[in-house]
C-alpha positions in Angstrom: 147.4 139.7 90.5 150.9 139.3 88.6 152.3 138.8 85.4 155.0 136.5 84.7 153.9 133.3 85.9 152.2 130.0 84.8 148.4 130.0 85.1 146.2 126.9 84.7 144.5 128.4 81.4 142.2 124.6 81.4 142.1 121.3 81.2 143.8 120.1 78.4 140.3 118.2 76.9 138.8 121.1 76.9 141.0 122.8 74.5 139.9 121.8 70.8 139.6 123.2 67.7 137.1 125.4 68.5 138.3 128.8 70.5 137.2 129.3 74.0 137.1 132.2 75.8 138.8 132.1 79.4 138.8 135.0 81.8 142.3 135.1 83.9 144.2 137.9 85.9 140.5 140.3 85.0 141.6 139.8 80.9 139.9 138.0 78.5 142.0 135.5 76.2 140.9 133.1 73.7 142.4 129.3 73.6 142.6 126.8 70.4 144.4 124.2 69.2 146.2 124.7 65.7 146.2 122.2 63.3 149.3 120.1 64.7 147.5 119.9 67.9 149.2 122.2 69.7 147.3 124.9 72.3 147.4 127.8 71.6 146.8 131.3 74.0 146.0 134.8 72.5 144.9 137.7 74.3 141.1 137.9 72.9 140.4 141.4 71.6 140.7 141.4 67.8 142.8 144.5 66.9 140.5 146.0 64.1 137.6 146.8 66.4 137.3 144.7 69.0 135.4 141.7 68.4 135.9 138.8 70.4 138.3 135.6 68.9 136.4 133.5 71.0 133.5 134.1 69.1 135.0 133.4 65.8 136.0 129.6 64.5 139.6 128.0 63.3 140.7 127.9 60.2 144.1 125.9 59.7 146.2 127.4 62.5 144.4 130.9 62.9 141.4 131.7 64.5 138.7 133.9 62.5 137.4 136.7 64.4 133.4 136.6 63.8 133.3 140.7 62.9 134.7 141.1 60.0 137.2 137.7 59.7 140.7 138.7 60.4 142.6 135.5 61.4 145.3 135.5 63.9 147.9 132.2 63.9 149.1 130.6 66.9 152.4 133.5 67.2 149.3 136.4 67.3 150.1 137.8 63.9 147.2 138.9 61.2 147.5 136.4 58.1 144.3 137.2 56.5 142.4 140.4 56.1 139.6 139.5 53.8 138.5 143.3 52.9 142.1 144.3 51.3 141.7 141.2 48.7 143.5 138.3 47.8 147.3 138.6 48.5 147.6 141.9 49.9 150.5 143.0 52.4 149.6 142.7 56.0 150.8 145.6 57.8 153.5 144.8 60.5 151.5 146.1 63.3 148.6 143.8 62.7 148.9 141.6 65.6 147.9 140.4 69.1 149.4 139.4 71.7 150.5 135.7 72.3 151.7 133.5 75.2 153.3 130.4 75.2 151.8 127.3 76.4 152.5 124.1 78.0 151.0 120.6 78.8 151.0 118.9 81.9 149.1 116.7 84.4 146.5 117.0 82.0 146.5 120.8 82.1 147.2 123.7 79.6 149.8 126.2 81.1 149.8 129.7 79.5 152.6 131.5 80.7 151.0 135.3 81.3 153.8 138.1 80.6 156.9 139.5 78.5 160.0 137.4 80.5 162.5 135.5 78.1 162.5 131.8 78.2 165.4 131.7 79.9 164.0 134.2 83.4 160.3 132.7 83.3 159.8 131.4 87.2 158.9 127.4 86.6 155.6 125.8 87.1 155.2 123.8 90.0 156.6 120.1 89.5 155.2 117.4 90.6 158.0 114.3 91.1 159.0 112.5 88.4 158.7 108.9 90.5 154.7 110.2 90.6 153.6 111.6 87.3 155.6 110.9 84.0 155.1 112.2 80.9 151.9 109.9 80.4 150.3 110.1 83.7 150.8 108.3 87.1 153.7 106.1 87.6 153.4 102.4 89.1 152.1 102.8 92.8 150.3 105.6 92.0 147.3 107.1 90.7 145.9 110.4 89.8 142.5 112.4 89.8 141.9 116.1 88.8 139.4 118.4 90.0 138.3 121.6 89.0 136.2 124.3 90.9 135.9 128.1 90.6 134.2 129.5 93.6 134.2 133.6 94.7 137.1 134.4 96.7 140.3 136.3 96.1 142.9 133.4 95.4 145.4 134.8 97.9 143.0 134.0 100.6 142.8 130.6 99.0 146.5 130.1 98.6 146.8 131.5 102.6 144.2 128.9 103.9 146.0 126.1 102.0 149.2 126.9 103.6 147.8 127.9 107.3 148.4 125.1 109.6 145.5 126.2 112.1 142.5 126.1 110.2 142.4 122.6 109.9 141.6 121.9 113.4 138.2 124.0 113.1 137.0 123.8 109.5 137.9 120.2 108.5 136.6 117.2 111.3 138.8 115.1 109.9 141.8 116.4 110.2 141.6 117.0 114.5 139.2 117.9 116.7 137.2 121.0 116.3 138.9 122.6 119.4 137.3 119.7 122.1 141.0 118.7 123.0 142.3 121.4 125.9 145.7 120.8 125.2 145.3 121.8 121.6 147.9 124.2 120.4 149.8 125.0 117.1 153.4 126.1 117.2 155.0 128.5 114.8 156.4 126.0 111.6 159.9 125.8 110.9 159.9 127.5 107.3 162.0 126.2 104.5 162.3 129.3 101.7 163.2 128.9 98.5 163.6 131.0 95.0 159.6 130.9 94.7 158.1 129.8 97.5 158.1 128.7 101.1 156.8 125.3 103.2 157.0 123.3 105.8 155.9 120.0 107.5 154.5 119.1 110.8 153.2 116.5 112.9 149.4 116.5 114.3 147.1 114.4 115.8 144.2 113.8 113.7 141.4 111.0 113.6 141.2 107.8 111.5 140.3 108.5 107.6 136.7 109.2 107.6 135.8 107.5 104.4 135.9 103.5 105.5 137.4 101.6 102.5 139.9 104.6 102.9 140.5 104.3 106.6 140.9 100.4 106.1 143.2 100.7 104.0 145.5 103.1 106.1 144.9 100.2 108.1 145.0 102.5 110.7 141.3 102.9 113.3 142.6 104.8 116.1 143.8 108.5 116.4 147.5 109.3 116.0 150.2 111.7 115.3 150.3 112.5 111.2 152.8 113.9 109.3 152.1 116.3 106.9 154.0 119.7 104.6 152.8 122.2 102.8 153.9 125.4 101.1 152.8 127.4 98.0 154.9 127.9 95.0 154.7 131.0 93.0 151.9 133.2 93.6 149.2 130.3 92.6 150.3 127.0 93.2 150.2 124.8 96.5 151.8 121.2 97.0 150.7 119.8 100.2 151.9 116.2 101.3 149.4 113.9 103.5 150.9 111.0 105.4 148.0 109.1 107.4 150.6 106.3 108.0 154.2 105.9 107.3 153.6 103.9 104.3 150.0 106.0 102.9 150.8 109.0 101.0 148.4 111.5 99.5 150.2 114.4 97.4 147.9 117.1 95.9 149.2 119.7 93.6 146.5 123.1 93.7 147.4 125.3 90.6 145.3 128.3 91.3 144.2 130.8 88.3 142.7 134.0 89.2 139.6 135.0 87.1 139.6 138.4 88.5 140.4 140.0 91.8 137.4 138.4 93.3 137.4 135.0 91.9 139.0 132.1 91.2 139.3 129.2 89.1 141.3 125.9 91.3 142.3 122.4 89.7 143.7 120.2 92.0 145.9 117.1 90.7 145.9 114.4 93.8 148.5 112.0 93.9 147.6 108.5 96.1 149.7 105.4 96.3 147.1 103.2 97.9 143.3 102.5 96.3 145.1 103.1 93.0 142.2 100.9 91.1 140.6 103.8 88.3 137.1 102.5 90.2 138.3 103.7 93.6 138.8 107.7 91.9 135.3 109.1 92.4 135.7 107.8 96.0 138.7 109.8 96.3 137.4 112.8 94.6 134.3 112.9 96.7 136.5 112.9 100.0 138.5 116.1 98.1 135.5 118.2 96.8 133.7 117.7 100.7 137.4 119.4 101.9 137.5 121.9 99.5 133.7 122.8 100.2 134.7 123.9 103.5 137.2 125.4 103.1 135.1 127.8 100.2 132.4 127.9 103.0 134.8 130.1 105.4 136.4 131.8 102.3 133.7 133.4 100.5 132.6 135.1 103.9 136.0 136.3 104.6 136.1 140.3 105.2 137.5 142.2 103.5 137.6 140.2 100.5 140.6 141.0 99.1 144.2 140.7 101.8 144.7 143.5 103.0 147.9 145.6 101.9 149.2 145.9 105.2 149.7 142.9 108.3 148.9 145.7 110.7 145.0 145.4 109.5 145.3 141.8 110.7 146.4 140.1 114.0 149.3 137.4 113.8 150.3 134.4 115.7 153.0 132.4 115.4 150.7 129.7 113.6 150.2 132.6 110.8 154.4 132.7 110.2 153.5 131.0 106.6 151.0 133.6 106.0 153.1 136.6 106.8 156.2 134.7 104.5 153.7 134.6 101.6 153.3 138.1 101.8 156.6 139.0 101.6 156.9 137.2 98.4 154.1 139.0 97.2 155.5 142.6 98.1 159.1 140.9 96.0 157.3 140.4 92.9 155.2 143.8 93.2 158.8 144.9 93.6 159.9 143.8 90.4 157.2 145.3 88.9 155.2 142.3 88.1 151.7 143.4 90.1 148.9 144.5 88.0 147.0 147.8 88.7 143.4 146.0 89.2 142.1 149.3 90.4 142.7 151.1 86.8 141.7 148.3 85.0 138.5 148.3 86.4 138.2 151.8 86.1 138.8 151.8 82.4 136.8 148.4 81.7 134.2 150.5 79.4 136.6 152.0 77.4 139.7 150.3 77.2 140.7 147.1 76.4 144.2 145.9 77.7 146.1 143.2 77.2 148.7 141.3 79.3 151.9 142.2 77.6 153.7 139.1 75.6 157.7 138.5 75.6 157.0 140.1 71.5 156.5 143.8 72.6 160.2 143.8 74.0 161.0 143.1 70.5 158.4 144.8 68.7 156.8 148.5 68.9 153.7 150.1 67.8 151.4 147.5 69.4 147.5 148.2 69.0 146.5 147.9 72.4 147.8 149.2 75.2 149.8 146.5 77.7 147.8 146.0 81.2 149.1 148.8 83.6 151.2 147.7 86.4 151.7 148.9 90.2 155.2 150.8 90.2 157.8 148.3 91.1 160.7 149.3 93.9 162.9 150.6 90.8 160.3 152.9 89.7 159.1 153.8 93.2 163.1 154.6 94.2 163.4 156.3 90.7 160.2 158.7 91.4 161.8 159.7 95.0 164.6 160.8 93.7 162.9 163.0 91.1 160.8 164.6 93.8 163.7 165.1 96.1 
């Protein structure tokens, strides 16, 4: 898992005025909205003694840890500690960490790490001619979906960009392996800054669902056109083009809860069937997809990807797979991969939190930032030493 990105931290209804406690990247954090309106994301460990934000209330803009009522504003710092008395001085060191958030497609971004405004990757756009600032743009409509199911999210964010599954897990999209002359070429990769895609063309059956399929206008098989590629380490666009003219565009922001489970929401795009009573159509068709693909993923062995491509065999088809990876290895590089294994080894008796763009500005933080795998810097810095 990796600091320095954009996770899905919920949907943005269910952020309120009461906190909620949300699990992402094996750390706790508590969620709120202040009294503007505005969500707000604070790592949840109250640094007096460890009580849980979550399980406090808001007050104005802070939320009230339930132990002994510190409150914590919106920016993570202490405004109120009701045992020193009215008016007292809060000591400088009296905070937590906090993350800046963002609202879109109906979701609450929570941007997890200590970059500057200005070197923070972006979240994963979806076009401005499909989603404005208010929703859907004419021609199109919009659904979201959430599940959270037990897998590690890279094997998730590997199926959704593996262009062989489809023919064996979903019936819809081919033809379970019947067809002899079935095969599936190595994709033409397009890189860029934070991810990697590509499109292809398949034969695949009529829609399934029948208003669908009659409105595809389309009953026979034929050659598709489709692209995928992730974005970042959690985000997938994937384009589905039944006909020339019907378009299905789903955006999957992925947030790991931990390194063996993840949350998914899943922002679909149609420009045909846009009626609002056509949607839980739509969304049934999605959620019997995504059940099969979580039918092969939570059996997957080992759970987690392997460090190394040499405990896995590779085909051409798998060239996505292998690209992702290498993205992965750049971002442990830069010294952005979180040491899972000592996390979980301290869980009892150490509470961490992800480290906020604050403690390059601030020292003498209470807890101690999440420990991270040595990035190539550090790595080249350590050879050196030894040598």
């Amino acid at each position: 898992m990796f600091i320095n990105f954009w996770y899905v931290a919920g949907l943005a209804s269910e952020i309120t005025d009461q906190p909620l406690k949300r699990r992402m990247l094996g750390l706790d954090f508590v969620l709120f909205r202040d009294s503007e309106g505005r969500a707000r994301c604070l790592s949840n460990t109250c640094i007096h003694r460890g009580g849980s934000l979550a399980g406090g209330k808001v007050r104005g803009d802070c939320v009230q840890c339930p132990y002994h009522g510190w409150e914590f504003d919106g920016d993570g710092n202490c405004r109120r500690i009701p045992s020193l008395g009215p008016n007292p001085t809060i000591p400088a060191r009296a905070r937590v960490d906090a993350y800046p958030t963002e609202e879109r497609y109906g979701l609450v971004f929570a941007f997890l790490g200590d970059l500057p405004a200005a070197e923070r990757p972006p979240i994963l756009e979806i076009p401005d001619h499909e989603y404005g600032p208010d929703g859907p743009r004419d021609g199109w409509a919009a659904t979201i979906q959430h599940f959270e199911w037990a897998f590690d999210y890279k094997r998730s964010m590997e199926n959704g960009i593996d262009p062989a599954h489809n023919e064996y897990v979903h019936p819809t999209h081919g033809f379970s392996g019947e067809q002899d002359d079935y095969q599936m070429p190595s994709p033409t990769l397009e890189d860029t800054d934070w991810g990697t895609g590509f499109w292809s063309e398949r034969l695949a059956p009529p829609l399934a669902e029948k208003k669908m399929r009659e409105a595809s206008g389309r009953e026979e098989d034929a050659v598709i056109r489709a692209g995928t590629g992730h974005f970042g380490p959690c985000s997938i666009w994937t384009y589905i083009h039944p006909t020339p003219d019907i378009q299905i565009h789903q955006y999957l922001f992925e947030t790991p809860v931990d390194e063996s489970n993840t949350r998914l929401y899943l922002v679909n795009l149609r420009n045909f069937l846009t009626d609002t009573k056509d949607d839980e159509r739509v969304m049934g068709r999605n959620e019997v997809v995504a059940l099969q693909d979580r039918d092969v993923l939570v059996e997957i062995q080992p759970v987690q990807t392997p460090d190394s491509n040499n405990h896995e065999f590779f085909v051409g088809a798998d060239t996505p797979i292998a690209r992702y990876r290498e993205y992965l290895k750049d971002w442990e590089g830069r010294g952005w991969r979180i040491d899972s294994a000592r996390v979980e080894r301290d869980r009892k008796r150490v509470a961490y939190a992800i480290p906020s763009q604050a403690r390059r500005e601030q020292k003498g933080w209470v807890l101690d930032a999440v420990p991270l795998r040595p990035g190539a810097a550090a790595t080249q810095a350590g050879k050196a030493a030894r040598a």
